[in-house]
Each structure stands twice: as C-alpha cells, then as structure tokens.
C-alpha positions as CSV (number, residue, x, y, z in Angstrom):
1,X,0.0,0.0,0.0
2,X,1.8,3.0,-1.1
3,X,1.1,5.8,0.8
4,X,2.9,9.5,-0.5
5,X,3.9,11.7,2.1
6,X,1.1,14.7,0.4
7,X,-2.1,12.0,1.6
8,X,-0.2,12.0,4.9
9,X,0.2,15.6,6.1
10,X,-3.9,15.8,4.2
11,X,-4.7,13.1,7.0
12,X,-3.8,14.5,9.9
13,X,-4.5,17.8,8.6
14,X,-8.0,16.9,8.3
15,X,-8.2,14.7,12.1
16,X,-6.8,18.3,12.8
17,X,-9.5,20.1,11.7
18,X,-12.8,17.7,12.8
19,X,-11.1,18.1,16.2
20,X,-11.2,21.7,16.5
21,X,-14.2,22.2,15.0
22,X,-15.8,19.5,17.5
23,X,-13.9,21.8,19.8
24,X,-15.2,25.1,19.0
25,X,-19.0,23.5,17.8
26,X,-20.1,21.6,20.9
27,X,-17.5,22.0,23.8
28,X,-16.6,25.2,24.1
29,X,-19.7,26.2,25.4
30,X,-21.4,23.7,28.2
31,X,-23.9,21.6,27.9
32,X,-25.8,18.3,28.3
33,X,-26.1,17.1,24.5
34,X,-29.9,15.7,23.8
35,X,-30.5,12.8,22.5
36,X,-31.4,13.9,19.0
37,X,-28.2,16.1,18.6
38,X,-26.0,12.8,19.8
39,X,-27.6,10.4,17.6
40,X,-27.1,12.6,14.6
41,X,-23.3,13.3,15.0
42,X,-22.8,9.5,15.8
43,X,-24.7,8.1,12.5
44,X,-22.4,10.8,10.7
45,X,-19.2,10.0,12.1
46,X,-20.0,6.4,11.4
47,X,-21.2,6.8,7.9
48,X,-18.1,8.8,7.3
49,X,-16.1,6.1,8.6
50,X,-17.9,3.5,6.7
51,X,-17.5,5.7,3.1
52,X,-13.6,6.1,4.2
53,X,-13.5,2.2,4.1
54,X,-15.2,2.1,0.8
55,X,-13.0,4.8,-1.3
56,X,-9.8,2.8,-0.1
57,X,-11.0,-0.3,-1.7
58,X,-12.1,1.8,-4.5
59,X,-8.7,4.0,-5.1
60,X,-6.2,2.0,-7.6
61,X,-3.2,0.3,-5.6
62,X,-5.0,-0.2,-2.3
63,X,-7.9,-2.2,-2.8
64,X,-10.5,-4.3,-1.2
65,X,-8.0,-6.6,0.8
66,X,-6.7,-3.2,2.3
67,X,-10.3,-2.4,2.5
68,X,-11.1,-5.3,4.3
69,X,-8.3,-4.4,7.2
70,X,-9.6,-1.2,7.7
71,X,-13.0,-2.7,8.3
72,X,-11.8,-4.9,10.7
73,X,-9.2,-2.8,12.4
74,X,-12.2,-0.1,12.8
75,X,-14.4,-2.7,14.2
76,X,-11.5,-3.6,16.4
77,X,-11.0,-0.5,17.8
78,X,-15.1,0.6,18.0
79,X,-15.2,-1.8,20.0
80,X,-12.3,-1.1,22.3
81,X,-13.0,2.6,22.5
82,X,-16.9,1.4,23.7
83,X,-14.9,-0.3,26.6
84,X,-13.1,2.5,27.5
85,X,-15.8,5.0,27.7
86,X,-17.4,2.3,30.2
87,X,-14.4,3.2,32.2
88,X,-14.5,6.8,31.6
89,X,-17.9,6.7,33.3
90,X,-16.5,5.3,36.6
91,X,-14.2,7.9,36.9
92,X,-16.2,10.7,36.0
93,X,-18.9,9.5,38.7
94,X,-15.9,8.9,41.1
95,X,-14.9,12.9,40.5
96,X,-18.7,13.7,40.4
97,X,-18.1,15.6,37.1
98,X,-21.2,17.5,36.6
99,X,-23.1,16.6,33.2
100,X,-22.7,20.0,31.5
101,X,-19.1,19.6,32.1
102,X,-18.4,16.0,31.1
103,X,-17.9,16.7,27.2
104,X,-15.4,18.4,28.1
105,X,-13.3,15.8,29.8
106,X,-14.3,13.6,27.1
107,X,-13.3,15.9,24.5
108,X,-9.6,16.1,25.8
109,X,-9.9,12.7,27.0
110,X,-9.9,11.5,23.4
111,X,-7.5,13.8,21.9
112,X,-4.8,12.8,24.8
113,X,-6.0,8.9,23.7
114,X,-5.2,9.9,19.9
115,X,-1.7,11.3,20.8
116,X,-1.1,8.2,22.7
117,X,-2.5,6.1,20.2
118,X,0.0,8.1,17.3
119,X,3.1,7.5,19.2
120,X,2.5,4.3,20.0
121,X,1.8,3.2,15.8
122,X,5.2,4.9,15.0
123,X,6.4,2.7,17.2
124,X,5.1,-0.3,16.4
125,X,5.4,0.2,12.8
126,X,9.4,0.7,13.7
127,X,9.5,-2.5,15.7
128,X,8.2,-4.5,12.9
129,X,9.6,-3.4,10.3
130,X,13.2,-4.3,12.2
131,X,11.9,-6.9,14.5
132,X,9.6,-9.8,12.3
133,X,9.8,-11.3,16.2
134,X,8.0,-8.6,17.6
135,X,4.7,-10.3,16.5
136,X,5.3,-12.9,19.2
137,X,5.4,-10.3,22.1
138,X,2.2,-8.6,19.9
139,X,0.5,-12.5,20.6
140,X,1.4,-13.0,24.2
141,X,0.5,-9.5,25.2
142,X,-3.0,-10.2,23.2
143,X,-3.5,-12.7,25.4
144,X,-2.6,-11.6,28.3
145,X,-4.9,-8.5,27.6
146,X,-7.7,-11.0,26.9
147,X,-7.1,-12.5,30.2
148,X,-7.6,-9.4,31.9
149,X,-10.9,-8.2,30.3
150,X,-12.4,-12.2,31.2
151,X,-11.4,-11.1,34.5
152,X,-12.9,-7.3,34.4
153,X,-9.4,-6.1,35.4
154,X,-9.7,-2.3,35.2
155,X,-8.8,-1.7,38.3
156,X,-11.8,-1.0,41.5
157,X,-11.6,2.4,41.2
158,X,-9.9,4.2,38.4
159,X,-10.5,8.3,40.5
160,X,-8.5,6.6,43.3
161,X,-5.8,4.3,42.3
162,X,-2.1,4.6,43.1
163,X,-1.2,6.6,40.4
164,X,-3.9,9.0,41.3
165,X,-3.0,9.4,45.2
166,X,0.3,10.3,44.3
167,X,-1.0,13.2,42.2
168,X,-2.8,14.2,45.1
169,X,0.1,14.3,47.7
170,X,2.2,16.4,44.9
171,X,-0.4,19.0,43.4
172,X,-2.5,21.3,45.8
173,X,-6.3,19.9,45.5
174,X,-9.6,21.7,45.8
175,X,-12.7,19.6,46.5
176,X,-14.8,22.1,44.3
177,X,-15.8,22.8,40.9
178,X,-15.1,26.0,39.6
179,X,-16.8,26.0,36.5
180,X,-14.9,23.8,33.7
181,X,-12.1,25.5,34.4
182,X,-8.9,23.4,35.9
183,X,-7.4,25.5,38.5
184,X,-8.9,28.0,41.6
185,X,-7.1,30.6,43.0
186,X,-7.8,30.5,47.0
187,X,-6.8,33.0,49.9
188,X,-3.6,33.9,47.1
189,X,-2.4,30.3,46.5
190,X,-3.6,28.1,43.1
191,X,-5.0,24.7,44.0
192,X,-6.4,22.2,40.9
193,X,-9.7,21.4,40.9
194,X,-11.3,18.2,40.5
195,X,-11.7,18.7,36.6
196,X,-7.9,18.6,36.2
197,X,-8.0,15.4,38.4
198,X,-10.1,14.3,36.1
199,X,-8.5,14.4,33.1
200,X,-5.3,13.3,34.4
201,X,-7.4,9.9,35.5
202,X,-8.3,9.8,32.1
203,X,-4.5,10.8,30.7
204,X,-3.5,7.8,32.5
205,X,-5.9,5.5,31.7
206,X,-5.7,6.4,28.1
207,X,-1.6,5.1,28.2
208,X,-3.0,2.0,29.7
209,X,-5.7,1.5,26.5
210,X,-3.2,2.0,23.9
211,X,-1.7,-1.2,25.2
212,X,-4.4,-2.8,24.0
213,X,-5.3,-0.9,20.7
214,X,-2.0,-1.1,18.9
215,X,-1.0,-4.4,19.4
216,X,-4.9,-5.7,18.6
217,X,-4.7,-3.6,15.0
218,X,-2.0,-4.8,13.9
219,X,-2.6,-7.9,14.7
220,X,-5.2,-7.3,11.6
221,X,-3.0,-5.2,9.5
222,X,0.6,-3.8,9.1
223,X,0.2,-0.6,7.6
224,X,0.7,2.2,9.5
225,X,-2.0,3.8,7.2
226,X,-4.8,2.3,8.4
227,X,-4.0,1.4,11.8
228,X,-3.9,5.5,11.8
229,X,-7.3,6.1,10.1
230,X,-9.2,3.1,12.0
231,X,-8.3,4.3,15.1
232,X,-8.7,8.0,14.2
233,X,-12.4,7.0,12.8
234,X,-13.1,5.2,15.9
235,X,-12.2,7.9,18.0
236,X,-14.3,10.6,16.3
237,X,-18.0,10.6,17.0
238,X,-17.1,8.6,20.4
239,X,-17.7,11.3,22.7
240,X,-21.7,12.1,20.9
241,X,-21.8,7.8,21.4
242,X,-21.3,8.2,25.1
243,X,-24.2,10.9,25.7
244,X,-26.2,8.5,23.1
245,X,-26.0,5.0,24.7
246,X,-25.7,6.4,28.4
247,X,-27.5,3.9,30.5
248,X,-26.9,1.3,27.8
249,X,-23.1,1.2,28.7
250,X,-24.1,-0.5,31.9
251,X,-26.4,-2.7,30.2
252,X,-23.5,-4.1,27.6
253,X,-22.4,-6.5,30.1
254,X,-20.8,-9.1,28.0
255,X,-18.8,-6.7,26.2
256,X,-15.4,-7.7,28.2
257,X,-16.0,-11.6,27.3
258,X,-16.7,-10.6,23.5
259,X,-13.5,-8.4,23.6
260,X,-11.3,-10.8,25.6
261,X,-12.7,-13.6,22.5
262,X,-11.5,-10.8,19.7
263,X,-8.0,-9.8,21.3
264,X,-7.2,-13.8,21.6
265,X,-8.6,-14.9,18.3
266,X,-5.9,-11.1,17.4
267,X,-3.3,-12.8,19.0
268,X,-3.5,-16.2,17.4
269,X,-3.4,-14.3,13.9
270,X,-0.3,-12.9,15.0
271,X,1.4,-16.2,15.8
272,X,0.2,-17.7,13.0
273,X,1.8,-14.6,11.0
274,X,5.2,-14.8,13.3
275,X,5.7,-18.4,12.4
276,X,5.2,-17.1,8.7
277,X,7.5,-14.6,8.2
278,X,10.3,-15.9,11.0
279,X,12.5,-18.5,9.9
280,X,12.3,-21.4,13.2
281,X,15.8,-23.2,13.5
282,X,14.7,-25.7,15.1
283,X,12.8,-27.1,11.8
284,X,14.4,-28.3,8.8
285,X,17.6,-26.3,10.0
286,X,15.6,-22.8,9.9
287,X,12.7,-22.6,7.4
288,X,9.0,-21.1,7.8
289,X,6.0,-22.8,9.0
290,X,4.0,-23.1,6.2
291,X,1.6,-25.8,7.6
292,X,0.1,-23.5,9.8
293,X,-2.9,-21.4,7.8
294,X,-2.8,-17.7,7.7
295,X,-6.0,-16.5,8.9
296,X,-7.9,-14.4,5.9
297,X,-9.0,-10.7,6.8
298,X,-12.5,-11.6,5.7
299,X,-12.4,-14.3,8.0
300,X,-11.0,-11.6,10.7
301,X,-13.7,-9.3,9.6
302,X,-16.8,-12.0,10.0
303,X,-15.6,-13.0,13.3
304,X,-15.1,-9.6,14.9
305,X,-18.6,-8.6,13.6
306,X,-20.0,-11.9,15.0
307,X,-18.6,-11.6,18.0
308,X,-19.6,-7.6,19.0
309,X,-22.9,-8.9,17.6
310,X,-23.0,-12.2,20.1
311,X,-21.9,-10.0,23.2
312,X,-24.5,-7.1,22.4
313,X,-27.6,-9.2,21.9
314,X,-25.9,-11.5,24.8
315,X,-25.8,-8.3,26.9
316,X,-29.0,-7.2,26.3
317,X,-30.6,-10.5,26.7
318,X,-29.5,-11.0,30.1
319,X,-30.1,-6.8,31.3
320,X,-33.7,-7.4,30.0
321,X,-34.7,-10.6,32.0
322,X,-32.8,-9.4,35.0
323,X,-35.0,-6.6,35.0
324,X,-38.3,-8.8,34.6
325,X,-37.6,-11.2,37.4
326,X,-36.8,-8.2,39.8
327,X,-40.2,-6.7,38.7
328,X,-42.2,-10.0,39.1
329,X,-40.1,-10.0,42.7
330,X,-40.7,-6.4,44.2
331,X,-45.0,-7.5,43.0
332,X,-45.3,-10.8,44.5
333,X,-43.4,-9.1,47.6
334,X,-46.3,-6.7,47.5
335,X,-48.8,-8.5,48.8
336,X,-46.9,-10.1,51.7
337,X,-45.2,-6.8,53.2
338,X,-48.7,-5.4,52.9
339,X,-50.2,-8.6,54.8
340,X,-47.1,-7.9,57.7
341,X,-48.5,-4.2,57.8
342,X,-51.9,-5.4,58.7
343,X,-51.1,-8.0,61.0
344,X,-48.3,-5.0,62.4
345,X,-51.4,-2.8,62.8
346,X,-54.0,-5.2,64.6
C-alpha cells in the first residue's frame, strides 16, 4: 500500500480540523447534548467512517483486501473505544463531574487517547519493520490482555488508584468545581480542581488503553495507514456515542468476554503470521511454518462482527430478563409486606 507523504500531512490535517471544530462546535460552550443532537453526529461520524472504508477499496493500488483491514481494524478499535468510555464513566462518577461539564473531559480525553495512540503506531510500525519477532510479544501480550478483560481487570476504582494518590500528595487539590475550568485561585495560593484530576485519570488511563489498541490492529494489519485512520475514525464521533448509549453502557455486560474472544482470536493471527515470516531453527535447520494457515482478513472481519454482535444481543438478553424477574419479585413481595402491615397494625 503506497502511501505519499502529500495523503499523509492531508490526513492528519483533516483529524486536525474535525477536532477543533468539535472543539469550537459543541465543547466550548457547556452543555448536556440531547438525545437527538448525539444520535445525529454518531450516524455521521459512522457513515463517514464507513465511506472512508469504501474509497480505499475503490482507489487503484489499495484495494478491497486493504479495504477489508480497515473494516476490521475499525471494528476492532469501535469496540475497544466502547470499553473504554465504560471506564471513563467510573471515573467521572468517582470525581462527580457534573453533566454540562463531562464533554469536556471527554473531548480532551480523546485527543490525549489519539496522541497516545499516534506514538504508540510509530512505534510499532518501527519495531516491525526491524523486528519480524516482535509479532510474538504482539501475541502474548494479546492474550494476556484478553485474560484481563475475562477477568474485568480495570482496576476497582480508576479516581483513586495509586497513580492517582500520588497526584494528590504532589499537586494542591480543591474539593470544588469551579466551572470547567482546571485550576482556583484561593486566599492567594492556586489549587487544581477536581476537573484537572479528572482528566489526568483519564490521561493515564488512556496510556493504559493503547496497550491494548495497537497491538490488537496490527494484529489485523501492518500498515501504519490504516492502523492511523481506524483508530482516528473510531475515535471521532465517540464522545456524541457516550451521551447516546448512556444507561446502555451499563447494560453491555458481555462486552469484556466478547473483547477478551477478539484480542485472543488477534493474538492467534499474529502467531500464526510470526511463524510465517520468522525462519524457526529448530525445523528443517531454519525454514518457515508453512503448515500453519494464515487467517484471511474476511475471515477476521466476519468473526469480529459476530462476535460484538453475540456480546450485544448476549448483553441485552440477560439486562432485560434481569429486569423482569426483579419486577415480578418487588410484585409478589407486595402482597406479603402489605399482609405484615396489617397484622403489624392489629
């Protein structure tokens, strides 16, 4: 995939520009977005990320196959970026950022998570290119990652973790909001306000993620291209998506199994790969696997669909006849905590 250095600088030109004028559009003034207004700017950030998929396959020299790994890589990192905002949530309620406020902190929450995401594809495009090994470290840390979300392992509380008591014992800390704005000057001395806090939660959190994001796309693709745009696409449009699914986060409760599935199924792609390109001594005297099937990116591409699908309905499933049973228990307990009250009463 030959990409000039003219369609780079355009590229981040343009992720430039959607993120200032998201800036200047909807944050810079506060407020609680309604329903209608995030549901519109999701469906078009998602339909312009669904076109972007379409031209590459359409533009000569790319193609559907790189087509195909943007899809999935987008997918990929959707689906991620849905599990992080879960996240985001706990630690906003742990700070008790107020609602007109909270775009805000998502807003810089994921630029920080772009930047991140940017160095870590430089480097990982660096490492492969010299290292054909690194793939194996990409695999193992795939499933160790996948481990973790079987487990739920995002820490107990994100607002109060190590990392976040030692910013407290070195920067001066109001306990109020003043405004959106990130510092308060008091009795002549400048304290940080719980909105900086915030946002440095999220900084940190946001290193963590990219862990996860970088090695998962390329695990589905190895040009630095599309890892780029997939995660840029996924990114934009995800702060309207949190002020459009809102309760529904909680309800997505098979989301971490689903992702743990994808990052292992990932990380057996890579090995597969690794044992591809790397030369093995110990067989034949130092020769490829070629026994061992590469997996096809419209294979990758079904099963990460299938799988977001599975969890979703999965999720929702389970949230819905939760919610029945309690209902059928708080009635049938109606009539007996009303029969105690009589009896109480006579």
């Amino acid at each position: 995939m030959q990409v000039t250095p003219l369609v780079w600088i355009i590229t981040i030109a343009v992720t430039v520009i959607f993120f200032v004028f998201e800036f200047f559009v909807h944050v810079r003034k506060p407020h609680a977005p309604t329903i209608r207004e995030s549901a519109l700017w999701s469906a078009f950030y998602i339909g312009l990320a669904l076109v972007f998929g379409v031209v590459i396959g359409l533009i000569p020299g790319w193609g559907w196959v790189f087509s195909g790994e943007y899809f999935a890589g987008y997918l990929t990192e959707k689906a991620l970026s849905i599990d992080n905002l879960f996240v985001f949530l706990i630690v906003m309620t742990g700070f008790a950022v107020p609602k007109v406020y909270q775009q805000k902190v998502l807003m810089i929450g994921i630029v920080i998570a772009l930047i991140m995401r940017g160095i870590f594809i430089a480097v990982g495009a660096t490492l492969i290119e010299n290292f054909s090994w690194v793939f194996y470290i990409f695999g193992a840390l795939l499933f160790f990652l996948a481990w973790q979300q079987v487990r739920g392992d995002h820490g107990s509380d994100p607002a109060n973790n190590a990392f976040m008591r030692f910013v407290r014992r070195i920067l001066p800390v109001s306990d109020e909001y003043n405004g959106d704005k990130l510092t308060v000057k008091k009795s002549g001395k400048r304290f940080v306000t719980p909105m900086l806090l915030c946002i440095v939660a999220i900084g940190f959190i946001d290193l963590v993620f990219a862990l996860d994001s970088i090695p998962a796309i390329y695990g589905l693709t190895s040009e630095p291209y599309i890892v780029l745009t997939a995660n840029v696409f996924a990114l934009m449009g995800l702060r309207q998506l949190f002020f459009l699914i809102g309760g529904l986060l909680e309800r997505l409760v098979y989301l971490a199994q689903g992702l743990a599935v994808i990052l292992a199924f990932i990380g057996v792609k890579l090995v597969f790969h690794a044992l591809h390109v790397n030369e093995l001594p110990f067989i034949n005297g130092g020769e490829h696997v070629e026994w061992v099937p590469e997996i096809p990116i419209w294979f990758s591409l079904l099963f990460i669909g299938a799988t977001i699908a599975v969890a979703t309905i999965a999720s929702l499933v389970k949230t819905r006849g939760d919610a029945a049973k309690k209902d059928r228990e708080t009635v049938q307990g109606e009539p007996i905590a009303a029969a105690e009250n009589d009896a109480d009463t006579h």
